[in-house]
C-alpha positions as CSV (number, residue, x, y, z in Angstrom):
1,X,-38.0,37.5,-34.9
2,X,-39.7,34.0,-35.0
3,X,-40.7,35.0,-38.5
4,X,-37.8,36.1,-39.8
5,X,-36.0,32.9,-38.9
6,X,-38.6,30.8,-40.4
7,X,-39.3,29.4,-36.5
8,X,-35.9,28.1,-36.1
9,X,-36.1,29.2,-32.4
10,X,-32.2,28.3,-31.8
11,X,-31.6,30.6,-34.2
12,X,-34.0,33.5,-32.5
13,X,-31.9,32.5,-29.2
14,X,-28.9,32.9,-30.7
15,X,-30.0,36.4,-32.2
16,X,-31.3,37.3,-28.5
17,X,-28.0,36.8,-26.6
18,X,-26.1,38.5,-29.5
19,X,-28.4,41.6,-29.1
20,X,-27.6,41.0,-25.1
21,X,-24.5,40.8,-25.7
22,X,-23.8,43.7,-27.0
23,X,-26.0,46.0,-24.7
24,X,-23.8,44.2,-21.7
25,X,-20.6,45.4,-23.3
26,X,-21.7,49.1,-22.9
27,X,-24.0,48.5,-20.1
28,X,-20.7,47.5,-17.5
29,X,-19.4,51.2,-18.0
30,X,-22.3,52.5,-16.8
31,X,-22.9,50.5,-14.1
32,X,-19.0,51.0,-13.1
33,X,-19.1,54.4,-13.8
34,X,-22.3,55.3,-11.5
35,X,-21.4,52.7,-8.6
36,X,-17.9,53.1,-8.5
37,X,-17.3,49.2,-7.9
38,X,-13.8,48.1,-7.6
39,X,-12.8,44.5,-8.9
40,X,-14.9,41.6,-7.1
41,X,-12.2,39.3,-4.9
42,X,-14.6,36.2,-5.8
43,X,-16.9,34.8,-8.3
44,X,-19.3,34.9,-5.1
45,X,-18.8,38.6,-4.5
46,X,-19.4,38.9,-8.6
47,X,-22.8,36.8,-8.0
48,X,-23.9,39.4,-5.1
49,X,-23.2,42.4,-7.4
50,X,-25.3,41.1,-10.0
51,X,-28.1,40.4,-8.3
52,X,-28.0,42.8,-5.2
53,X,-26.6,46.2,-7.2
54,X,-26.9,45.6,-11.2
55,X,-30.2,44.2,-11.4
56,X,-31.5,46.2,-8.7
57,X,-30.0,49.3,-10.5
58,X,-31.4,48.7,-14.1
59,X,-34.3,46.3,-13.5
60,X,-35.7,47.2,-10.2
61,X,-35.5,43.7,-9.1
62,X,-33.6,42.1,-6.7
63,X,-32.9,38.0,-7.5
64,X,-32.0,35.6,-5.2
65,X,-28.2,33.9,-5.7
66,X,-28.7,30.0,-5.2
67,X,-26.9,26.5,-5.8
68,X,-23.5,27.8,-5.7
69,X,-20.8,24.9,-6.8
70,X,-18.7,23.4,-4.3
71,X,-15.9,24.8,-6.3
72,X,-17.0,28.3,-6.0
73,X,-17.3,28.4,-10.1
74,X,-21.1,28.5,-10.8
75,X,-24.2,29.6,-9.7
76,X,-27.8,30.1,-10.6
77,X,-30.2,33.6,-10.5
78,X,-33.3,33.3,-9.7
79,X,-36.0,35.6,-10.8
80,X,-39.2,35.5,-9.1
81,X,-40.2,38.3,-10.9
82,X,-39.1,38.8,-14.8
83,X,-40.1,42.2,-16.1
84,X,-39.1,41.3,-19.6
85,X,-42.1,38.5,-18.9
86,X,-44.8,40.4,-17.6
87,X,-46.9,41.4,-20.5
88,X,-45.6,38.0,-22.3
89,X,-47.3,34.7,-23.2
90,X,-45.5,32.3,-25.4
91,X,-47.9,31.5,-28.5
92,X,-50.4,28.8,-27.6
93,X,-49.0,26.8,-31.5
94,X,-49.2,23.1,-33.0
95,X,-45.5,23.8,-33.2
96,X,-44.1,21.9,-29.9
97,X,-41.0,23.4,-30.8
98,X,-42.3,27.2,-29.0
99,X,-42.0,25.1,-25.7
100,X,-38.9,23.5,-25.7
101,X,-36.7,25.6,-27.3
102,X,-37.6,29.6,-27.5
103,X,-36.1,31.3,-24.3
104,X,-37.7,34.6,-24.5
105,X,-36.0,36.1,-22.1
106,X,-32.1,35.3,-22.8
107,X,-31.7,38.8,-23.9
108,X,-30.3,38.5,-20.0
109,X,-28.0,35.7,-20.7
110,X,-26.1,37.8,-23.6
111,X,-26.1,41.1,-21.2
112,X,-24.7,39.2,-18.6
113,X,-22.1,37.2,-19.9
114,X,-21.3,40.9,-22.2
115,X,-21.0,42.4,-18.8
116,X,-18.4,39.9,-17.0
117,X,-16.8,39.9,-20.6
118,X,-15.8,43.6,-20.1
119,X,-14.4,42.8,-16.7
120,X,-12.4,39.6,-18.0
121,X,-14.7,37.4,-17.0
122,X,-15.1,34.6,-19.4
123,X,-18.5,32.7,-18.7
124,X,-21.5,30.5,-19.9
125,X,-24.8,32.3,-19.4
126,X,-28.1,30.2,-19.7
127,X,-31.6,29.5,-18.9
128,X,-32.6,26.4,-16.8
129,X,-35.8,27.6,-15.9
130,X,-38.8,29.9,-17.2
131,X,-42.1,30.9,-15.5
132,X,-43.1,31.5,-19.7
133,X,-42.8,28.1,-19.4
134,X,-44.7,27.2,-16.7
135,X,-41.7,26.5,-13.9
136,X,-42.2,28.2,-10.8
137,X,-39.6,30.6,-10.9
138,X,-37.0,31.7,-13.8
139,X,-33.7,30.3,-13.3
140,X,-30.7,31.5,-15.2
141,X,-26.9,30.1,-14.5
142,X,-23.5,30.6,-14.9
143,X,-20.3,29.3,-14.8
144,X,-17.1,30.9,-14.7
145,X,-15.0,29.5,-17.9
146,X,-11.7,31.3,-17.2
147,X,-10.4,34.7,-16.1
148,X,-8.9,36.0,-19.3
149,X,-5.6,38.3,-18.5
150,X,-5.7,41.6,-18.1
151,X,-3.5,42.6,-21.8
152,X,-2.5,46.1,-23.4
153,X,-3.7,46.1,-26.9
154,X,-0.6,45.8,-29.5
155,X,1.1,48.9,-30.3
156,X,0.1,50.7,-26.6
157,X,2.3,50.9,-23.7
């Protein structure tokens, strides 16, 4: 993908969460249809689920929910593991650019935010940290936008 987007690594990012995105959208039927969830009360409960069933479920990982807002409107994943990372170095590259602004992993981001999408969830998904990086621990956070309404499609009763 660098390639293709002649090393415009926004662009690469932007192509990631698309591609997230839209495995999220499909993903949340699943994930309803095998755990049989029932609507979240709280953004809080909606962090838990995340990290404790979803991630657990299709990842085999269970992250950590940390640094939740006062307001109860934001919160931050942490990944001490990344499978997507595990067989992954970024490219050792005179362009500084590979550091600073390639997220490899925000395939997650786009599935996320495709996921809470589905369930009327309006959010902004992104990476603060990245072990690819050389952080410590991956760090991904989101902030709950707006709960869109739940509308019947013109035409449909």
């Amino acid at each position: 993908m660098c390639r293709d987007f002649n090393r415009n690594y926004l662009e690469v990012n932007q192509q990631l969460d698309k591609m997230g995105y839209n495995i999220g959208v499909r993903l949340i039927e699943e994930f309803l249809a095998k755990t049989g969830a029932q609507r979240c009360s709280s953004f809080r409960e909606t962090a838990d689920m995340i990290c404790k069933v979803a991630f657990k479920m299709f990842l085999n990982i269970t992250p950590s929910v940390e640094n939740f807002s006062q307001d109860g409107k934001s919160f931050s994943i942490v990944l001490y593991e990344n499978p997507l990372a595990e067989f992954v170095e970024l490219p050792v590259t005179l362009d500084p650019k590979v550091q600073k602004e390639l997220w490899y992993s925000q395939l997650y981001c786009g599935v996320i935010r495709g996921a809470l999408q589905m369930i009327q969830l309006d959010t902004d998904v992104y990476f603060v940290q990245d072990t690819l990086r050389g952080d410590e621990k991956t760090e991904i956070r989101l902030k709950l936008l707006k709960i869109l309404r739940d509308e019947v499609p013109a035409g449909e009763d």
